[in-house]
C-alpha positions, 0 to 999 in steps of 0.5 A: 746337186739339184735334180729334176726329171720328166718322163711319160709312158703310152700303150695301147693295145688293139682288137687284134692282139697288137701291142703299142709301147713308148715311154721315155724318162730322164733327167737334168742335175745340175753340179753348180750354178753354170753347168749341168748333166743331162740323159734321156732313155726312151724305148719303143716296142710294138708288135702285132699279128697283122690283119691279112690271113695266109691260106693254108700250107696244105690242102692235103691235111687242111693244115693252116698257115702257123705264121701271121702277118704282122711284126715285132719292133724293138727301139731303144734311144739313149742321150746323153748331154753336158750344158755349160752357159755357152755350149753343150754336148750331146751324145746320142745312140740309137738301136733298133731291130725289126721282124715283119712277116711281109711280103711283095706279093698281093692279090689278083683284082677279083680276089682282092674284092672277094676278100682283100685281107687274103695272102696267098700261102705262096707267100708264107715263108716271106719275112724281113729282119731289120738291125739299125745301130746309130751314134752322133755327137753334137756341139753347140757354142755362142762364141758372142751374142750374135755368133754361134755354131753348132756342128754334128759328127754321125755315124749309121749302120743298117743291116736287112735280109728280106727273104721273100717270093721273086718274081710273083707279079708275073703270076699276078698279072696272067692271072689278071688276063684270065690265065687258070694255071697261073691262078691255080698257083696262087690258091695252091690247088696246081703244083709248081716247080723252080719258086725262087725266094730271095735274101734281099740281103743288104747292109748300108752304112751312113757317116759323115760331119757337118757344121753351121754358122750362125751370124746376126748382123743387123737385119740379116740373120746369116747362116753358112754350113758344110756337110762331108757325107760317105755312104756304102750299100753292100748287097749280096742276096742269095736265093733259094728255090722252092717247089709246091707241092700239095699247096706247101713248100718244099725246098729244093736247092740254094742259088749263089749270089751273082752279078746284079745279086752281087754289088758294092754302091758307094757316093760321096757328097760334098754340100755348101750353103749361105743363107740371108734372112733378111728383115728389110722392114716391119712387114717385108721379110726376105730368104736368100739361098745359094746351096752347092751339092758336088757327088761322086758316086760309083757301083762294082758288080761282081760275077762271083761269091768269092769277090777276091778271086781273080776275073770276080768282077764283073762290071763297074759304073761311076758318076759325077755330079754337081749342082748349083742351088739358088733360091729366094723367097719374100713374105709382105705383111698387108696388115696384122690378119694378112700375109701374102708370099711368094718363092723361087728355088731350084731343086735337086735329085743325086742320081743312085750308085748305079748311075752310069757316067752319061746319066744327070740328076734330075733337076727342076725350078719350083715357084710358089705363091700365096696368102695366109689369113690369121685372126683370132679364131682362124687360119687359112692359108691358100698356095700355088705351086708350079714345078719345072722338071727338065729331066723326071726321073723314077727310081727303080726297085723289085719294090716299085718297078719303073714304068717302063718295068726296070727293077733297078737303076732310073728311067728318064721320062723327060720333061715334066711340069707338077702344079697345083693347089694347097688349101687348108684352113683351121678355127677354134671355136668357144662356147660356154663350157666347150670348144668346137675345133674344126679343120680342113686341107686340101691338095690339087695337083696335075702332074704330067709330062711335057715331052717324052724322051722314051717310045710309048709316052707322050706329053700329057701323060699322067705321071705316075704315084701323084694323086690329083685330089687329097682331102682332109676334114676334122672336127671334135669336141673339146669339154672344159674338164679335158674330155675331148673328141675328134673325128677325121675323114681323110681322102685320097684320090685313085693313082697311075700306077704307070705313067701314062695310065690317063690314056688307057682305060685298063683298071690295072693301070690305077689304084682306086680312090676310097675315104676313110673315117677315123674317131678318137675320144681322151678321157682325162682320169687323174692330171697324170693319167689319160685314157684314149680309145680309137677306132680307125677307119671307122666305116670299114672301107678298104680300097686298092691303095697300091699295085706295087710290087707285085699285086693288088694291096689294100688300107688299114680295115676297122681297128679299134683301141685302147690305151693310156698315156701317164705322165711320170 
């Protein structure tokens, strides 16, 4: 049988003992002239000590933290495929696992400044293990020249445990308002009792089969699907506590897991969807959408470690939900440089496992419009966008608390409106021997609410997690004989870390904007090796990038690198 094959291999290895590997390779046999055989393998595995240092576990004997800040990342894909004239299929199975020494736990604001790569030795026992194990088969088939379908059966399973401190922003935040005590406990110079550490223990199981339909009919291109979905969440998180004693941890009991510790989350989802592609003439195009998402979705909390004894539940929630989905948008070619667009859809958030029966998803009308600019030599693209949220809801997690504090469950802000404006333009420009890419993008965008539905905000409150001003430049240099070098800058702009921080001037209620320049050069050595290296964050600025969870947290600091890309 004829064969062929293709893979590529890329690592990369940092200053700090990182290591980054990708490789993938497979091939295509074909038994007769109309049918063939395919696979793929592709593995990733990274790993990294990290760029924090934990403080010492003992001020007594001086004795250093023996574990780093990084991680260990395994990932293996492997596909295999039939492809006939018609149709084909594919299976494909997915495995991956994941050590990282993370934690919730960040750093007071005038520790940050001092040094913000410091990790408090409260957190040196924290980790999180990951396992993920996937599979999926896809079946594509052109029954004619104008009719096809393709349709995918999936099942995902994901297991994690991430034992970390509880309950650390309480420490964080007093020590912030000048409390010693609580700042003693953070450096390790007070003893304290009762630390709570918790298995964030949870085990998540995704499934479910959709199909899609494909009809050209003239100058529609018509698409009709339906997605059948079943999602579960099993949470059972044990905690155990933690004394520190001479700035290390000693271990003191377990703790069961109970009530919100202790609960099944399970949903159901049905989705349809038509859509019309419709070219009315040469320069006018047309998107039609009607998209119908119906969810059941329902939480049992148990009061007890056995869940099958009697009297072992303790609560049970259930909602439902179903949204109608329209949508349009129409492009106008004004001649071969110029387009201008334009789109109206309405948009939908399903509500978590934890909703209660009263509680409705979020939903919101999104307008856009535009024009785009293309010539030989450049691109430019400018959009505005206006959002109309009738009820904004946050999601709330140990992770990223709500504003109004809640760990779990939502909180609904009320009315809300996103607008801004998306500018990005790029150009190739050609000189003798070289090229001179440049590019930029740019984000406004003002995101406020409309009316409050909760005591202590008001219409006019920044929301929360929404920058106002992202930037992005990039320019480089491309050499005739593949030698090319690229330099970004990138810009975020500070962010609420609540709701509402615009009325206040308390600097804890915000993240700080900072720029950052990256550099990296590909030096071709043979047609099938490449070497690059890079620096990241060239200038070495590190800003508050978060508040959340539990503290003040910073970017990425300088990183340089090296590596190699061969193609095989």
């Amino acid at each position: 049988p004829l064969q062929n094959s293709h893979g590529a291999i890329e690592l990369e290895l940092d200053e700090r003992g990182g290591t980054d590997f990708f490789g993938y390779y497979g091939e295509k046999t074909m038994l007769d002239e109309n049918n063939a055989l395919l696979w793929q393998f592709e593995t990733a595995q990274r790993s990294s000590p990290g760029f924090k240092s934990i403080d010492s576990l003992d001020r007594t004997s001086n004795q250093t933290s023996t574990q780093d800040s990084g991680f260990q990342l395994t990932d293996y894909v492997l596909k295999l495929g039939w492809q006939g004239v018609r149709q084909s299929v594919t299976l494909k199975t997915q495995y991956s696992e994941e050590t990282s020494n993370e934690t919730y736990l960040g750093l007071t604001d005038t520790d940050f400044n001092a040094n913000p790569n410091r990790r408090y030795g409260l957190s040196n026992i924290d980790q999180m293990n990951n396992h993920h194990a996937g599979i999926s088969l896809q079946h594509t088939i052109d029954w004619n020249y104008n009719w096809s379908q393709e349709t995918q059966v999936y099942h995902q399973r994901f297991s994690r445990d991430w034992f970390k401190l509880a309950g650390g922003g309480d420490l964080i935040d007093a020590a912030n308002q000048g409390d010693a005590n609580a700042q003693g406990i953070l450096d390790g110079t007070i003893d304290t009792s009762d630390l709570e550490y918790k298995h964030n223990n949870r085990d998540y199981i995704s499934e479910g089969i959709s199909t899609r339909v494909n009809l050209t009919m003239g100058d529609h291109l018509l698409q009709a699907g339906v997605r059948l979905h079943q999602d579960e969440m099993d949470r059972f998180q044990p905690a155990e506590i933690y004394d520190q004693v001479g700035g290390a941890l000693v271990f003191q009991e377990n703790v069961a897991a109970t009530g919100g510790d202790n609960r099944l989350e399970s949903a159901e989802a049905v989705s349809f969807w038509l859509t019309d592609d419709w070219q009315l003439n040469d320069r006018v195009n047309t998107q039609l959408l009607l998209r119908h998402e119906a969810v059941e979705s329902s939480q049992i909390q148990y009061a007890t470690v056995d869940r099958t004894e009697a009297g072992s539940v303790e609560s049970t929630r259930s909602n439902d939900s179903a949204e109608l989905l329209p949508g349009a948008s129409i492009t106008f070619d004004v001649n071969e440089k110029i387009q201008l667009l334009a789109g109206v859809h309405r948009g939908f958030s399903p509500l978590g496992g934890g909703a209660q029966a009263f509680e409705e998803p979020e939903t919101s009308v999104n307008y856009e419009a535009g024009m785009r600019f293309r010539n030989e030599q450049w691109f430019t693209e400018i959009i505005g966008f206006y959002s109309d949220f009738n009820n904004k809801a946050e999601n709330c997690s140990v992770g990223a608390p709500c504003t109004n504090g809640d760990t779990s469950g939502r909180f609904i802000t009320g009315e809300a409106t996103i607008a801004g404006l998306e500018l990005q333009t790029a150009a190739q420009i050609q000189f003798s021997g070289f090229a001179l890419p440049i590019g930029a993008s740019y984000t406004y965008t003002q995101a406020e609410l409309d009316q409050a539905d909760i005591s202590g905000l008001a219409a006019g409150d920044q929301l929360k997690d929404v920058p106002e001003h992202l930037l992005r430049l990039q320019t480089g240099y491309e050499a005739g004989n593949g030698w090319n070098t690229y330099v970004i800058g990138n810009y975020i702009d500070e962010l609420c870390a609540t709701t509402g921080c615009n009325r206040t001037s308390d600097s804890l209620s915000r993240t700080e904007d900072f720029w950052t320049v990256d550099l990296i050069t590909h030096i071709p050595l043979q047609p099938d090796l490449e070497l690059f290296v890079k620096a990241a964050n060239v200038f070495d600025q590190q800003a508050i990038v978060s508040r959340s969870p539990d503290g003040a947290r910073p970017n990425l600091p300088l990183t340089l690198s090296m590596g190699v890309n061969i193609a095989l």
